[in-house]
Structures are given as structure tokens and as C-alpha cells.
C-alpha positions in Angstrom: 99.9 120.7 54.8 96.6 118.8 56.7 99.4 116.3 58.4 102.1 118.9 59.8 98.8 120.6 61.3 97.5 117.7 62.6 101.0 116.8 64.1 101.6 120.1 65.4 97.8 120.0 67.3 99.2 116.2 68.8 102.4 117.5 69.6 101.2 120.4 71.2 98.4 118.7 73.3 101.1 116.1 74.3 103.0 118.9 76.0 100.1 120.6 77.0 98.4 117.6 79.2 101.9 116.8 80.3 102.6 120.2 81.5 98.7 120.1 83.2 99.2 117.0 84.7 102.1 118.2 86.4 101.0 121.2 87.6 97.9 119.7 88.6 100.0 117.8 90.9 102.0 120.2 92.7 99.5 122.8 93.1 97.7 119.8 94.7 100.9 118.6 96.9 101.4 122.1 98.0 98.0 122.6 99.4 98.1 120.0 101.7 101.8 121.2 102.9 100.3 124.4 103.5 96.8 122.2 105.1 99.4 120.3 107.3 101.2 123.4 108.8 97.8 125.3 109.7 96.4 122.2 111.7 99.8 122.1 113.4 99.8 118.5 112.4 103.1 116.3 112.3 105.3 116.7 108.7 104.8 113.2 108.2 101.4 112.9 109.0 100.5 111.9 105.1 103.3 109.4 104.9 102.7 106.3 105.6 105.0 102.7 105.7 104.8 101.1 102.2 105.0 97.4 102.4 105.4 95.8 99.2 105.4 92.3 100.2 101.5 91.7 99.7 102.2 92.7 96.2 105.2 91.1 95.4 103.4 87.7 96.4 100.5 88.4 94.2 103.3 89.1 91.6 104.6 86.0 92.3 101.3 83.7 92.6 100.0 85.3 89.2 103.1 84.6 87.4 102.9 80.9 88.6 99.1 81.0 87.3 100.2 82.1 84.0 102.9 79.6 83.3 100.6 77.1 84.5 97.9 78.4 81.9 100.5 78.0 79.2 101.5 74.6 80.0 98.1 73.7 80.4 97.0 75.1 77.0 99.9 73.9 75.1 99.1 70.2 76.8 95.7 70.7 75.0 96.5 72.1 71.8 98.7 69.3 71.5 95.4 66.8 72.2 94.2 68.2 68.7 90.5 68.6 69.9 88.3 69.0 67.0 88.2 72.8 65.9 89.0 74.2 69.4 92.9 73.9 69.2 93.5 77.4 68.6 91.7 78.9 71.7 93.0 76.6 74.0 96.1 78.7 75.0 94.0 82.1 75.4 91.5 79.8 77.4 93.4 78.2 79.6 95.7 81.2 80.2 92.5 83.3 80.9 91.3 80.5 83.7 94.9 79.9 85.0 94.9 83.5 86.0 91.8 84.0 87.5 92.4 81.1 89.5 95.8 82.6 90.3 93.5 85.6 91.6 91.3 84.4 93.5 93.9 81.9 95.5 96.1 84.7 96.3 93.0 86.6 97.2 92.8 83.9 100.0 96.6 83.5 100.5 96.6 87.6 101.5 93.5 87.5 103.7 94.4 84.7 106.2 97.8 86.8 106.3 96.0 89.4 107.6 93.9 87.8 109.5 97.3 86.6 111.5 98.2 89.8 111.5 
């Protein structure tokens, strides 16, 4: 009886946050329609041009990062350091990645500098 009750209560506040969350949102999207038409503002005033290109090159540097870090860390692991070849992977990974971050960090903010 003590799990179909707790199941029901999860259930239901699944559905429940679900159905809030949604709410939340239009109620939210239809104040501003409503704050856009009294200002006599433009319908397309909150839309603004998505580019995706920024991302999509700090997609691709991280991924390069990673693999690196996996290379890397196998290369190592296969050295058979005395009692650190199990963290080697996660290590190197970790560093690969950061690095990764902070070099397309750089890589975005000279292109918009150009721009």
C-alpha cells in the first residue's frame, strides 16, 4: 500500500510541475504580447536573429579537446606510472577540456573583435 501511494504522490507531482511549468510560460508569453501591443511597439520587437555559428564552433573545438584528452590519457595509462594509471584518463580528459574552453574562449573573442 506505502509504494502505490508513494507512486501516485510522484506521478501526480510530475504532471503537476509539468502542467505549472507550462502555464507558467504562456501566462508569461502572453503578457508581453499584450506589453508589446500597448507600447505600440513592432510584433517583432522580442525576436531577435539566432546565430548558431559561435556555438557550433565551441561544439566543435570541445569535441576536439576531448578526443585529445582520451588519446592523451590512454598514451599514459599505457606508460604504467606507478599507482596513478587509473586516473589518468579522467585527468587528462578533465585538462583536455578546459583547455578546449579556454582556447575557444579566445578563438570567439577575436571573432568578435573583427566583427
Amino acid at each position: 500500500m506505502q509504494d502505490t501511494t508513494a507512486d501516485l504522490f510522484l506521478s501526480m507531482s510530475i504532471v503537476f510541475a509539468v502542467f505549472g511549468i507550462a502555464y507558467y510560460y504562456l501566462i508569461t508569453r502572453y503578457k508581453e504580447r499584450i506589453a508589446i501591443i500597448e507600447k505600440n511597439l513592432p510584433k517583432d520587437f522580442f525576436k531577435e536573429n539566432r546565430n548558431y555559428l559561435p556555438f557550433i564552433l565551441l561544439l566543435g573545438i570541445v569535441a576536439i579537446g576531448i578526443s585529445l584528452g582520451l588519446f592523451t590519457g590512454a598514451y599514459l595509462h599505457r606508460l604504467k606510472m606507478d599507482g596513478f594509471e587509473d586516473v589518468m584518463i579522467p585527468f587528462s580528459m578533465s585538462f583536455f577540456l578546459g583547455l578546449s574552453l579556454i582556447v575557444g574562449y579566445f578563438v570567439l573573442k577575436a571573432i568578435q573583435s573583427k566583427n
